[in-house]
C-alpha positions in Angstrom: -7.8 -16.9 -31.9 -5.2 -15.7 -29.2 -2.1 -14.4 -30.5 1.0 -15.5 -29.0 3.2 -12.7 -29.6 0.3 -11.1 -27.9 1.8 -12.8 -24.4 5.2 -11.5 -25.2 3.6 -7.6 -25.2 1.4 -7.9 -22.2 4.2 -9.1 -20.6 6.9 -6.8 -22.1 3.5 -3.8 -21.2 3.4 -5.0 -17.8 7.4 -4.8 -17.1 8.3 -1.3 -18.7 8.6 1.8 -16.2 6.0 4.2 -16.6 8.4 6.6 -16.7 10.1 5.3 -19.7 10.2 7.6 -22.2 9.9 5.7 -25.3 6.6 5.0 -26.1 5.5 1.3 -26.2 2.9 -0.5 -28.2 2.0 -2.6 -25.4 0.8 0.0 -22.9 -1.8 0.7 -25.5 -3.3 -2.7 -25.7 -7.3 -2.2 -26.8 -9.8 -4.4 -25.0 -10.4 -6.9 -27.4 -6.5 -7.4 -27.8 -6.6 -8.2 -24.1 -9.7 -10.4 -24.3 -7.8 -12.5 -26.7 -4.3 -12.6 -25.0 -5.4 -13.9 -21.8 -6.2 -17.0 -22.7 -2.9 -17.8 -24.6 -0.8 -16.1 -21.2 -2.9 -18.4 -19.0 -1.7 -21.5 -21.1 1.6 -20.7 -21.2 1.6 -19.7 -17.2 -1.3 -22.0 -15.8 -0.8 -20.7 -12.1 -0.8 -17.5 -13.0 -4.4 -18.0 -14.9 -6.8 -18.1 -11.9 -5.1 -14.6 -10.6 -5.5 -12.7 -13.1 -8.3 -10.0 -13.4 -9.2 -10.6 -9.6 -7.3 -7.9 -8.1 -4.8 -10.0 -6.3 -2.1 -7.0 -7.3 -5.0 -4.7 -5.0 -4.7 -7.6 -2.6 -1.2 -7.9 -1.9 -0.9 -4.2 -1.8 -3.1 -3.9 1.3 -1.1 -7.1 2.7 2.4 -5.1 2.1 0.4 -1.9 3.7 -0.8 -3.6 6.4 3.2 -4.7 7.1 4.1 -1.8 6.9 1.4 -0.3 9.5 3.0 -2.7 11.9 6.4 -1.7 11.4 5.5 2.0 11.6 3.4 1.5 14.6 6.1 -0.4 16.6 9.1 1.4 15.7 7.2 4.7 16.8 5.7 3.0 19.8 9.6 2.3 20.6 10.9 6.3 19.5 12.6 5.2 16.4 11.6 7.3 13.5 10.6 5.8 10.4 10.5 7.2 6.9 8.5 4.5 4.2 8.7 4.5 0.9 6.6 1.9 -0.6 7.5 -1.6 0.9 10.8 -0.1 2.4 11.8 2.1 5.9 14.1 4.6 6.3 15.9 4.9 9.8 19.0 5.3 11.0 21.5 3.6 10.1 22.6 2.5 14.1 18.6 0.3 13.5 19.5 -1.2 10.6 19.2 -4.6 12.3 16.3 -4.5 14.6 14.2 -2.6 11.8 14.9 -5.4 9.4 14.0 -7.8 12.3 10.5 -6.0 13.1 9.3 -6.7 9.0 10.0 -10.2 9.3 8.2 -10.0 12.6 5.4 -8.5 11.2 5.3 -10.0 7.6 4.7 -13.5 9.8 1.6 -11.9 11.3 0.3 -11.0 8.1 1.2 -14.3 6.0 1.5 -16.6 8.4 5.6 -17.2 7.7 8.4 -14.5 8.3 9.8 -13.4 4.5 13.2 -12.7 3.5 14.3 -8.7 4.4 17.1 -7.4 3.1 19.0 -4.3 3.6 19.8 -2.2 0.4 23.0 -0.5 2.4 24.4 -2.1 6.0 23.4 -0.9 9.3 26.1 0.0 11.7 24.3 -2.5 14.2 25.2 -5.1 11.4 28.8 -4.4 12.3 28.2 -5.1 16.1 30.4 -8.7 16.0 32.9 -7.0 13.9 36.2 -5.8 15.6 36.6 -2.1 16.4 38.4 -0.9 13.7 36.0 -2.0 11.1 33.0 -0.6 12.9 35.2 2.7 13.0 35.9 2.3 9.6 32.4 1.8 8.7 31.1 4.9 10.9 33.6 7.1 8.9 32.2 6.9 5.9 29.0 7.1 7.1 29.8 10.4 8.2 28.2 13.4 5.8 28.0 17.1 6.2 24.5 17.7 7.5 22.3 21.0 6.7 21.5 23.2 9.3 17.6 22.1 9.1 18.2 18.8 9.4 20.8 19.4 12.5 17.8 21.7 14.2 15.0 19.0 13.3 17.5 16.3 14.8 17.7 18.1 18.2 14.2 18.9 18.3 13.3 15.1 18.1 15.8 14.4 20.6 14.8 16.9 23.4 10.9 15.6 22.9 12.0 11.8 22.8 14.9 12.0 25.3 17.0 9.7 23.1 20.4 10.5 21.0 20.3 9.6 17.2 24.2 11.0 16.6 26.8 9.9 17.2 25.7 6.5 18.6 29.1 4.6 20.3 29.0 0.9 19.6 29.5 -0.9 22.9 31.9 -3.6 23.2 30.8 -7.3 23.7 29.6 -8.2 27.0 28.1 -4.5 27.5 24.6 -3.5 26.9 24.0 -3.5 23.7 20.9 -0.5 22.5 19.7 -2.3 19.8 
């Protein structure tokens, strides 16, 4: 018979970091433990039941990759550098904006609807409607000490792509905007 504090523990097994130090009961779950919690987790979270053991989890992981081709492929395409980490980019912060535009973009290819993006910390092109003194305001304290590798890396990738990442001047409206 399915135990239901069972559910609780797969669940509570399923949630809990890896990298949590305290050892849990539930990321030791034995087979037949399993066998007999499944059934109670799929009554207690019916639309969950037909996903389970299918690999949808493999599924959707190739989905987010395949996102996140696009959005590597057409930031490069366009010189922007892009750093991933899992379902995320790292670029600089003047691309902000268009970056988080290009996953919605590309999330709507994949799925068939653009998803919600958001931006863990603003872009300076997120400021563009602001007035000058906040952009400036924003802009310092952006502003770090860089290392002297990632200064020479920085002009390297500028003399092969022709384009300046720093300092980027917000143009006032009715200017061209490089966003």
């Amino acid at each position: 018979m399915p135990h239901p504090q069972g559910c609780r523990r797969v669940a509570h097994g399923l949630q809990e970091s890896p990298s949590d130090p305290a050892p849990r009961r539930e990321r030791h779950l034995k087979n037949v433990t399993l066998k007999n919690t499944l059934p109670e987790l799929k009554r207690q979270v019916p639309w969950l039941g037909r996903y389970l053991c299918q690999d949808e989890g493999i599924r959707l992981m190739f989905i987010d990759s395949q996102i996140m081709e696009r959005v590597i492929s057409r930031r490069i395409a366009a010189g922007l550098p892009v750093l991933t980490v899992h379902d995320s980019v790292i670029v600089p912060y003047t691309r902000s904006r268009l970056v988080q535009a290009v996953m919605r973009t590309a999330a709507g290819e994949m799925v068939g609807r653009e998803l919600p993006v958001d931006a863990k910390f603003p872009g300076l092109d997120e400021f563009r409607d602001k007035p000058q003194h906040i952009r400036q305001e924003f802009e310092n304290r952006r502003e770090t000490a860089y290392c002297e590798g990632y200064l020479n890396r920085l002009r390297a990738w500028e003399a092969v792509s022709g384009e300046t990442v720093v300092p980027y001047r917000m143009k006032q409206k009715g200017e061209e905007q490089k966003f």
